[in-house]
N, C-alpha and C positions, 0 to 999 in steps of 0.2 A: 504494500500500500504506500504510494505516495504521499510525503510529508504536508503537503496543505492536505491531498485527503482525509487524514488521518485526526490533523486541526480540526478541521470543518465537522468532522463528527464525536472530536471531545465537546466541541462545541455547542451541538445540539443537543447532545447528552445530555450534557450541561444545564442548559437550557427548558429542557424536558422535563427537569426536576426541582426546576426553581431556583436554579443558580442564579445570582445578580450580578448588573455592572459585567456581563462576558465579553473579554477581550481577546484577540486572536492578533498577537504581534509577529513583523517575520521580522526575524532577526538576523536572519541569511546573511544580509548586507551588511551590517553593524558586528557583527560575532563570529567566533566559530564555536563558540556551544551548543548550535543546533542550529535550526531552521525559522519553527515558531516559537512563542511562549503562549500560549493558552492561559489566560487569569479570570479568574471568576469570586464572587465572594458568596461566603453564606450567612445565614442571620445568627443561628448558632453551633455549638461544634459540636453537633451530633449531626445538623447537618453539611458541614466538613466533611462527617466520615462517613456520612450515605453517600454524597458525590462520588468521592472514591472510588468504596465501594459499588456503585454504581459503572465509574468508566472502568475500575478492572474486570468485572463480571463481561459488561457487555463485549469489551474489547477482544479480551478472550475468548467469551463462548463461542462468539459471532466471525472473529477473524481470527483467533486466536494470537492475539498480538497480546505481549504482557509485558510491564513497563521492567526495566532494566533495575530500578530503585522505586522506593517511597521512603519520604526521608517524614515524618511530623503527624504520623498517623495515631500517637498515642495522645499527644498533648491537642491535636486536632485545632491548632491555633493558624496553622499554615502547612497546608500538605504539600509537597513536590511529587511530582509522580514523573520521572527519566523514561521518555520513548524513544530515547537517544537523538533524533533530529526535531521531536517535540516533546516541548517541558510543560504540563501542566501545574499550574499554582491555583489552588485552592486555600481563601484564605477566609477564616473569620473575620466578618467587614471592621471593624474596631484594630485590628492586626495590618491589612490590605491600607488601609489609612495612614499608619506610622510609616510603611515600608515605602509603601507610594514608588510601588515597581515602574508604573505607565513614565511617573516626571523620572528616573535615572533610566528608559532607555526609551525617552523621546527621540534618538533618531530613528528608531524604529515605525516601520511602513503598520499603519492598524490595518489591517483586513477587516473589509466589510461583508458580513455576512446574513445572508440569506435563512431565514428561522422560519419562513412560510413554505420553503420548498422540503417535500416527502424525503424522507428518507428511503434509501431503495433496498 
């Protein structure tokens, strides 16, 4: 699976489940850490760790693709989940605030995504 494809349905995953604030950064041009960064917030950190749990179920069942790391899944204040060329940050919104990932890597291109269109 190609790395924006890959974005685009943490994305909606994301999204599907009432993630907030979902951001899909490429960071291709700015980095060599990956590709995109996927950021998303939750209202509290339970649900943190249903998103998660949510993009590792699906990712696996469905494509079997499973993140390389999860780095923050006990304290569920900020979870990283490593797809190697995409990083998902799951962050409780009060957490997402301090870090303020969007302003240190505003050179980064936001992808605009589409949340009306099926998932196939």
């Amino acid at each position: 699976m190609e790395s924006y494809e890959l974005a685009v349905k943490i994305a909606k995953l994301l999204d599907k489940k009432k993630a907030s604030d979902i951001r899909v950064l490429k960071i291709r041009d700015v980095s060599t850490l990956g590709d995109y960064f996927v950021i998303a917030s939750a209202s509290n950190k339970s649900h943190v760790q249903s998103l998660s749990d949510e993009i590792d179920f699906e990712l696996g069942h469905n494509y079997g693709v499973k993140p390389r790391r999860v780095e923050g899944y006990s304290s569920a204040n900020w979870v990283l989940m490593d797809y190697s060329d995409v990083i998902v940050h799951i962050f409780y919104e009060e957490t997402r605030e301090f870090y303020s990932l969007e302003r240190l890597w505003s050179d980064a291109k936001i992808e605009e995504i589409d949340y009306s269109e099926e998932e196939k």
